[in-house]
C-alpha positions as CSV (number, residue, x, y, z in Angstrom):
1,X,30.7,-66.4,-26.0
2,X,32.9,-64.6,-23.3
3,X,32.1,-60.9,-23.3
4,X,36.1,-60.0,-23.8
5,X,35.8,-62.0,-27.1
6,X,36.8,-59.9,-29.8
7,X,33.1,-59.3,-31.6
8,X,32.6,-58.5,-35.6
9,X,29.7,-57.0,-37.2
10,X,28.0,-58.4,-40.4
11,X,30.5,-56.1,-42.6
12,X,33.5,-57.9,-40.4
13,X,34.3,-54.8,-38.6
14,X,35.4,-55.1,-34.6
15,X,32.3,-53.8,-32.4
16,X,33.3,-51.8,-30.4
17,X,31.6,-51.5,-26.7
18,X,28.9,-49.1,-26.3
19,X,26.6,-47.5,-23.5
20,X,23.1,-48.2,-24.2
21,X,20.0,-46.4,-22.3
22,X,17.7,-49.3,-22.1
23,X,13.9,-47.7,-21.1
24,X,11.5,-50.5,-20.3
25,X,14.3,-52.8,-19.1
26,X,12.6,-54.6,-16.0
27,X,10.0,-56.2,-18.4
28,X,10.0,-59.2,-20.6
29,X,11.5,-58.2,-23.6
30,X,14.1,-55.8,-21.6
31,X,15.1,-58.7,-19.5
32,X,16.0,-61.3,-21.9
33,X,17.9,-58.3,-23.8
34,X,19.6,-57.3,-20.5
35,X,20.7,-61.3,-20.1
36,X,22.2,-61.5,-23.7
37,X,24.2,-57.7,-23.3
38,X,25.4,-59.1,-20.0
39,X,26.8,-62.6,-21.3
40,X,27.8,-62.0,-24.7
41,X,29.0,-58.2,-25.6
42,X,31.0,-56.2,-24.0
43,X,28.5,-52.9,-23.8
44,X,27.3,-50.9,-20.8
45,X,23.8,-50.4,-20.1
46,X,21.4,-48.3,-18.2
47,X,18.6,-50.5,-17.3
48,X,15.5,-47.8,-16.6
49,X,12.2,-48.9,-15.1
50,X,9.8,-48.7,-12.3
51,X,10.2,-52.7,-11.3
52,X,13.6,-54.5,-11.5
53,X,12.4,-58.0,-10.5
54,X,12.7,-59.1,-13.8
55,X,16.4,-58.0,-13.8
56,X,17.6,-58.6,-10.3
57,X,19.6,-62.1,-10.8
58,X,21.9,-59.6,-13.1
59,X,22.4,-57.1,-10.6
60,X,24.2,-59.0,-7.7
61,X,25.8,-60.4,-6.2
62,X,28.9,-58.1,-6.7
63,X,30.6,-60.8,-8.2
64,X,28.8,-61.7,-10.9
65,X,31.1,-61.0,-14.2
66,X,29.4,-58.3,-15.4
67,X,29.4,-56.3,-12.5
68,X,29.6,-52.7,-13.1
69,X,28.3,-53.2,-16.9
70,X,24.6,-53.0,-15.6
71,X,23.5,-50.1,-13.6
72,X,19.4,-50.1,-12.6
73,X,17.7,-46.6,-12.5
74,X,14.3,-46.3,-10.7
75,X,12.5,-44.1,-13.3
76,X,9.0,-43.3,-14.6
77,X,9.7,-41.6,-17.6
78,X,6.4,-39.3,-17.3
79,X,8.1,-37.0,-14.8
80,X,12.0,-37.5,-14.5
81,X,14.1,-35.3,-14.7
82,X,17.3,-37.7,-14.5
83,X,15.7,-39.4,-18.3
84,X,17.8,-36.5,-20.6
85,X,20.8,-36.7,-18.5
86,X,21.0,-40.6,-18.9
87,X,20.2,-40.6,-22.9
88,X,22.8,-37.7,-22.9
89,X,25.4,-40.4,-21.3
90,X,24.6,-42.7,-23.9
91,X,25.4,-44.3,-27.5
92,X,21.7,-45.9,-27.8
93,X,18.3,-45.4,-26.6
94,X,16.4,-48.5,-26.8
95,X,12.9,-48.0,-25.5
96,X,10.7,-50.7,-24.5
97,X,8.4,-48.8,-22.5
98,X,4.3,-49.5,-23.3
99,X,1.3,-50.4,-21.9
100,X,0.4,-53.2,-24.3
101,X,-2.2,-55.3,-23.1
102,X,-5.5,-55.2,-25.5
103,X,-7.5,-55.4,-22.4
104,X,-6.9,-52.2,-21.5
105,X,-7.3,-50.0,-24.9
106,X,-10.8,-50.6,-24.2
107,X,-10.9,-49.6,-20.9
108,X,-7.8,-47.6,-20.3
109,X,-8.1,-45.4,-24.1
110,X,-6.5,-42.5,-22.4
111,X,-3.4,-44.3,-20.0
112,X,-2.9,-46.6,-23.4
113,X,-2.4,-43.3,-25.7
114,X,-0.8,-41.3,-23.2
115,X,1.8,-44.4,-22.5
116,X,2.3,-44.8,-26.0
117,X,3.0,-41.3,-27.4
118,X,2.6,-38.2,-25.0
119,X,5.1,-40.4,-22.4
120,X,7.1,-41.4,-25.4
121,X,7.9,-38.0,-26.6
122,X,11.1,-36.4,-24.4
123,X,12.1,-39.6,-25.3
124,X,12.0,-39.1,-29.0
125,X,13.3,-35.1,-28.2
126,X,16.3,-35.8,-26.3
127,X,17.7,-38.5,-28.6
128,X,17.3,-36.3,-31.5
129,X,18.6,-32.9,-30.1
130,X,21.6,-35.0,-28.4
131,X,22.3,-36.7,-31.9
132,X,21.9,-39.9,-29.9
133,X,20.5,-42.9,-32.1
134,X,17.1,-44.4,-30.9
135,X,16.1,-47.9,-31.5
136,X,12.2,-47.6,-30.7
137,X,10.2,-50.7,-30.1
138,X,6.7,-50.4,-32.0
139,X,3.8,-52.9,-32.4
140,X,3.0,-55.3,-35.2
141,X,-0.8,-53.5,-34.4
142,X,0.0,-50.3,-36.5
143,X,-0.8,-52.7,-39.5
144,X,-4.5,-53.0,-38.1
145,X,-6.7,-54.6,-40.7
146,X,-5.9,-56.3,-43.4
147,X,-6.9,-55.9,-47.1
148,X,-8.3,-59.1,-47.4
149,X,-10.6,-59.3,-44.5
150,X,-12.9,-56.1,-46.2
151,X,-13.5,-59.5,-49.4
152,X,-16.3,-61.4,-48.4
153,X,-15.7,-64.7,-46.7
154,X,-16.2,-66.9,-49.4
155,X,-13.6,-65.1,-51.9
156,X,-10.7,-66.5,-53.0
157,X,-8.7,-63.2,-53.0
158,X,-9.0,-63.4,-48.8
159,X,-6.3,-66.0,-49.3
160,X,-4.1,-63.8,-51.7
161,X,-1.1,-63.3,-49.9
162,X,-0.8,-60.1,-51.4
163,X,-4.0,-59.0,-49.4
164,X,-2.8,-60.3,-45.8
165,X,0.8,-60.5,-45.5
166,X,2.3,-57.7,-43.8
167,X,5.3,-55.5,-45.5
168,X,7.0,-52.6,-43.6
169,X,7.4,-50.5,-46.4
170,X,4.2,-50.8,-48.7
171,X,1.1,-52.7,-46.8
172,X,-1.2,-49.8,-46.0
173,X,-2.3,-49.3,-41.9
174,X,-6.3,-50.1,-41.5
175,X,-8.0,-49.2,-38.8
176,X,-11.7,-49.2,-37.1
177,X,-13.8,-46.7,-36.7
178,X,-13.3,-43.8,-33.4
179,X,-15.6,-45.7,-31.7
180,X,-13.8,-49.1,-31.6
181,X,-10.9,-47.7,-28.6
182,X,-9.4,-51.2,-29.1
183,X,-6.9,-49.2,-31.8
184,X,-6.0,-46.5,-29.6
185,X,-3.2,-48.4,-28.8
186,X,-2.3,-49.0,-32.8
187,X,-3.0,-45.3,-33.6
188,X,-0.9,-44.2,-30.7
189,X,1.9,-46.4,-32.0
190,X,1.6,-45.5,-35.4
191,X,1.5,-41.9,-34.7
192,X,5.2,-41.9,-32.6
193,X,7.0,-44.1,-35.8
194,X,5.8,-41.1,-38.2
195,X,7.2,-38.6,-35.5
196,X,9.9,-40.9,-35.2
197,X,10.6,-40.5,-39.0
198,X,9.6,-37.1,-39.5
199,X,12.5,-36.1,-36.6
200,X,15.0,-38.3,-39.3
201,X,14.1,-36.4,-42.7
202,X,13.8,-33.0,-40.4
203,X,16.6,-33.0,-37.6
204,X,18.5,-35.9,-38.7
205,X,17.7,-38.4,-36.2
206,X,19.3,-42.1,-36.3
207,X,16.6,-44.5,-36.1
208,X,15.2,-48.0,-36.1
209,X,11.9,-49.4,-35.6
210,X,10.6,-52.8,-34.3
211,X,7.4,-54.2,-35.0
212,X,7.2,-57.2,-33.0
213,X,5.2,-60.1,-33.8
214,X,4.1,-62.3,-30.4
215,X,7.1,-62.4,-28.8
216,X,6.8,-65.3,-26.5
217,X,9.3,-67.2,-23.8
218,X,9.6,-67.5,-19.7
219,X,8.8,-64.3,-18.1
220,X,6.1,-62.7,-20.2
221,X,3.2,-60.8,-18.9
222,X,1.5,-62.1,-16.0
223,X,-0.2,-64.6,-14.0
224,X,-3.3,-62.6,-12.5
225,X,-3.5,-63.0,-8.8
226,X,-0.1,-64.4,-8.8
227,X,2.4,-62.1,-9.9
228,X,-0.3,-59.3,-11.5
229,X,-3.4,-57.8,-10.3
230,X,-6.4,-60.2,-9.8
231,X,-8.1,-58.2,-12.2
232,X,-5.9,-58.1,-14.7
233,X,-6.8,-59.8,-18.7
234,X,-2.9,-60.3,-19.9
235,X,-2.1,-61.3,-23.7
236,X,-4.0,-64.3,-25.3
237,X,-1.1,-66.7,-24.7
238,X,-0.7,-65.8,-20.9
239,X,-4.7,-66.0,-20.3
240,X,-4.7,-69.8,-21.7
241,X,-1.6,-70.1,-19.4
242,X,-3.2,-68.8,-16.3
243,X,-6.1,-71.6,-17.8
244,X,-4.2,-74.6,-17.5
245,X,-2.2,-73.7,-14.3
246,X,-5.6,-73.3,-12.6
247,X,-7.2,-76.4,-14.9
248,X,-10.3,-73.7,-16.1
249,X,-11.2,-74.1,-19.7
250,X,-9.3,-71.6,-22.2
251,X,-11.5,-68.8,-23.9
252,X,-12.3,-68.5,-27.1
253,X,-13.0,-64.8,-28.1
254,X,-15.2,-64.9,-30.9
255,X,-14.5,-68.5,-32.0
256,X,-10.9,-68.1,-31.6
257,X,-10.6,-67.4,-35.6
258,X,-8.2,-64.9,-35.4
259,X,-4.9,-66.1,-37.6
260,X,-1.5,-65.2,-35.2
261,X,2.1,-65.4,-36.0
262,X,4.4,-66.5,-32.4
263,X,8.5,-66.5,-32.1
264,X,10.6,-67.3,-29.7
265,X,12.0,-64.5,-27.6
266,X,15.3,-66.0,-27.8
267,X,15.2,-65.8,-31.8
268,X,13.8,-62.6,-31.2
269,X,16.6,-61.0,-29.3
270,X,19.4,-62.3,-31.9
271,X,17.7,-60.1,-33.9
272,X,17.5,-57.0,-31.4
273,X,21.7,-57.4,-30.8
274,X,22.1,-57.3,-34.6
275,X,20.1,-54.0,-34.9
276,X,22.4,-52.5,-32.0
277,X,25.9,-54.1,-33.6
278,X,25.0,-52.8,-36.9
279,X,23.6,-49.6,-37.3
280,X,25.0,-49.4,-40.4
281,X,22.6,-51.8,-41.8
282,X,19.4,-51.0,-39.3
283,X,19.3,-47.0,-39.5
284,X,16.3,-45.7,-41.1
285,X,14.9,-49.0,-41.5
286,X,11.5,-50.5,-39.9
287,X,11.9,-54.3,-38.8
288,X,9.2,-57.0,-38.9
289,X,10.0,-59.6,-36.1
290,X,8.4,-62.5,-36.3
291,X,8.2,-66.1,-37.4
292,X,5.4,-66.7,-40.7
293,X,6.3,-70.1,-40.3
294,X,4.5,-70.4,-36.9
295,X,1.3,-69.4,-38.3
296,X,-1.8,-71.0,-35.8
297,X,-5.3,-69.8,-34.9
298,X,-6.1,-68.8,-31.6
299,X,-8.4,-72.1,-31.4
300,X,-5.4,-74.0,-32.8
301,X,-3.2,-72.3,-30.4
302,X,-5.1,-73.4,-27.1
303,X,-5.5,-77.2,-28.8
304,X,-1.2,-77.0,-28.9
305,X,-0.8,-75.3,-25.6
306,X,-3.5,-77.6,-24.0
307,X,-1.1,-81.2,-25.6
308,X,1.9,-79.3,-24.4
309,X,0.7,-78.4,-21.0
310,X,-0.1,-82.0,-20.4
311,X,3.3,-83.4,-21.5
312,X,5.3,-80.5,-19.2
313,X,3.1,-81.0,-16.3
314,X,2.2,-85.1,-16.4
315,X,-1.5,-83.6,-15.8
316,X,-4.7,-84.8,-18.1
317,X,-6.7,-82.2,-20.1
318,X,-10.0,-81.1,-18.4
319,X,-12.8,-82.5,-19.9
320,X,-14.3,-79.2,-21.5
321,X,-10.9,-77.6,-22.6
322,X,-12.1,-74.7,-24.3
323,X,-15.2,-72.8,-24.4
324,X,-16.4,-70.0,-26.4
325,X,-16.8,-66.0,-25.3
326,X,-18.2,-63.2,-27.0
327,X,-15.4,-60.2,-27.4
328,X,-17.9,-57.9,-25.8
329,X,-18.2,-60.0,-23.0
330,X,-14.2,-60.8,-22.8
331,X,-13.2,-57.6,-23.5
332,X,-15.9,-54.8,-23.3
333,X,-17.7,-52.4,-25.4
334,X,-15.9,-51.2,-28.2
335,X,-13.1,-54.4,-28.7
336,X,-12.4,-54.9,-32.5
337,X,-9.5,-56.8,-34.2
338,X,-7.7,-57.7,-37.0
339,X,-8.2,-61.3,-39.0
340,X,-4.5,-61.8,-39.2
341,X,-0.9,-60.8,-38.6
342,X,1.6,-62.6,-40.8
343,X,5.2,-60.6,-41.0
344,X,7.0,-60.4,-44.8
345,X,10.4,-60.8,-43.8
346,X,12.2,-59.7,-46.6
347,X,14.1,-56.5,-45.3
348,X,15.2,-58.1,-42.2
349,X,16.6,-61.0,-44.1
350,X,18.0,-58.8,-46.5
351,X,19.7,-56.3,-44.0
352,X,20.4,-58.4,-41.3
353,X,20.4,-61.7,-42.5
354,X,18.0,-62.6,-39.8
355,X,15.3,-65.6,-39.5
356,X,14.1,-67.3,-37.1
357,X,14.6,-70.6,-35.8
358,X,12.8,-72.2,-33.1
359,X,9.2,-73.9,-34.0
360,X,5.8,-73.1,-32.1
361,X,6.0,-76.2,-30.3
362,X,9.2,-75.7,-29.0
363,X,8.8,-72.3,-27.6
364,X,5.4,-73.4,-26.4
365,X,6.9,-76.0,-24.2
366,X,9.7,-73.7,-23.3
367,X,7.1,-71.7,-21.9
368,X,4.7,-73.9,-20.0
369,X,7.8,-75.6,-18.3
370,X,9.0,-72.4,-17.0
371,X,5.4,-71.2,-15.9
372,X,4.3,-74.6,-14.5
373,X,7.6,-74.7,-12.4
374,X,7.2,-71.1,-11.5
375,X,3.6,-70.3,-10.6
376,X,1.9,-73.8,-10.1
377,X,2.1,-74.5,-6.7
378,X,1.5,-70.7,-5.9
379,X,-1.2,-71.6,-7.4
380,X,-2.5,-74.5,-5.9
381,X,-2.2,-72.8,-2.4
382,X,-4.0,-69.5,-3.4
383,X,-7.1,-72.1,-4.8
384,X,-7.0,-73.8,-1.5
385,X,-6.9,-70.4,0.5
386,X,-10.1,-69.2,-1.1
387,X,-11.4,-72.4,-0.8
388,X,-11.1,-72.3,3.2
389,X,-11.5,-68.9,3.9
């Protein structure tokens, strides 16, 4: 669709263009978004972040169709004062901006909190004193445990879906005890959506809340060594990548029994651009985004990605693929987790008329194509560097 195409919203009202403050948009998720603003509406964004790389086929040439639609601020949100006057210029806030990487709520507690509420704040503050509305992008973690995983193993009820699937507005948010910092990310998280709605009932703030579910597609996270720090433990779906690029056996963390839900970030943002083009429909609501249907275990997951890596790359499997690690060992002291994350998708559907399309194998391959043809033979020369060094 051509951006001067006449667009309607779900009620069959004209949208008309907006600007949009987009914090957090050099990243994955901001990236894809900034692509599908450019080539299909007609809206005006402020892209805000410390890296643009992500970003930086949609900011030149000067010819590119969209020019002067996307405009990239250099900005740490911590300590700028140019963040009120650009949320000021604005329609929408979107904020993307997180450190969510479970590696580092162990061993970056205070970074992970401070990122995901204190940092978050003037956010929050200038939106609702400019009556600007906010779209705010949580985490599927604020859910934490779920019901059924406090039933012994051998009860039926663990397999009640009223005891594991996840509903915005009644499943309860369980978390371990102070000791386990792997939730100081989901407490952090939680803690801004009830300051988030507490800033609605209070100081009328317009407001909608994401809770992604594993959003995955080209460009997430990072390749350690490559494209991220050599130290660096990225999310479970980017550590079995960085596995088969280097043809090292995946880990399992804890058996890899963990249940996880993954979409497609392409499905994904659909959703996003109907959030923004409706507000009618999305204020005051919290979304669930996700795909139930692509339901796997983490050990299932690294047995798809390993058949799918093969096909993408015309490379055989290793001959240990996987191999088990303890999460103290993987992750450090104090790493806990939940036993599954499946999203109801009931008000989405209802609101939006949202669901997502594309199957696990599809965005798998999706993925390993683009990372195979991106980082492998980056790769292969860093391996053989270390190797003659």
């Amino acid at each position: 669709m051509a951006a001067s195409t006449t667009r309607v919203d779900l009620d069959g009202n004209a949208i008309k263009p907006i600007t949009i403050c987009m914090i957090g948009a050099g990243g994955f998720i901001g990236s894809h978004l900034c692509e599908k603003l450019m080539s299909e509406t007609s809206h005006t964004v402020f892209a805000l972040d410390v890296y643009n790389d992500k970003i930086k086929h949609l900011l030149e040439p000067d010819s590119l169709p969209w020019a002067g639609r996307i405009q990239f601020h250099r900005i740490n949100i911590k300590n700028d004062s140019r963040l009120e006057g650009l949320i000021k210029c604005s329609d929408l806030t979107l904020n993307l901006a997180a450190i969510c990487t479970p590696a580092d709520y162990n061993t970056r507690p205070l970074d992970t909190i401070y990122s995901n509420f204190i940092d978050a704040l003037p956010v929050v503050k200038y939106c609702s004193e400019n009556n600007k509305r906010l779209i705010h992008f949580s985490t599927c973690e604020v859910y934490g445990k779920t019901i059924g995983s406090y039933f012994p193993k051998d009860s039926p009820l663990r397999q009640d879906p009223a005891y594991y699937i996840l509903k915005e507005d009644t499943s309860p948010c369980i978390f371990g005890s102070v000791e386990k910092q792997r939730w100081s990310y989901a407490c952090a998280k939680q803690l801004m959506e009830r300051l988030i709605y507490a800033e609605s009932v209070e100081n009328g703030l317009e407001f909608t809340i994401v809770r992604p579910f594993n959003w995955i597609g080209p460009r997430m996270d990072f390749i350690p060594g490559i494209d991220g720090p050599s130290e660096g433990v990225p999310r479970v779906l980017a550590c079995f990548s960085n596995n088969l690029l280097r043809r090292e056996p995946l880990k399992l963390v804890d058996g890899g029994e963990s249940q996880r839900t993954f979409v497609y970030i392409k499905d994904a943002i659909e959703a996003v651009l109907l959030m923004i083009d409706n507000p009618g429909r999305a204020n005051g609501h919290i979304f669930n985004v996700g795909n139930p249907n692509n339901e796997v275990t983490v050990r299932q997951l690294a047995e798809m990605m390993t058949q799918v890596y093969s096909k993408v790359s015309g490379e055989d499997s290793i001959k240990t693929p996987t191999i088990d690690v303890s999460s103290k060992e993987f992750y450090g002291e104090g790493y806990d987790d939940s036993d599954k994350r499946i999203p109801d998708m009931t008000i989405i559907n209802k609101q939006l008329g949202w669901n997502p399309k594309t199957s696990l194998w599809e965005l798998l391959e999706s993925t390993l194509r683009y990372q195979h043809k991106t980082y492998a033979e980056a790769i292969k020369q860093t391996i053989a560097k270390a190797c003659s060094s």
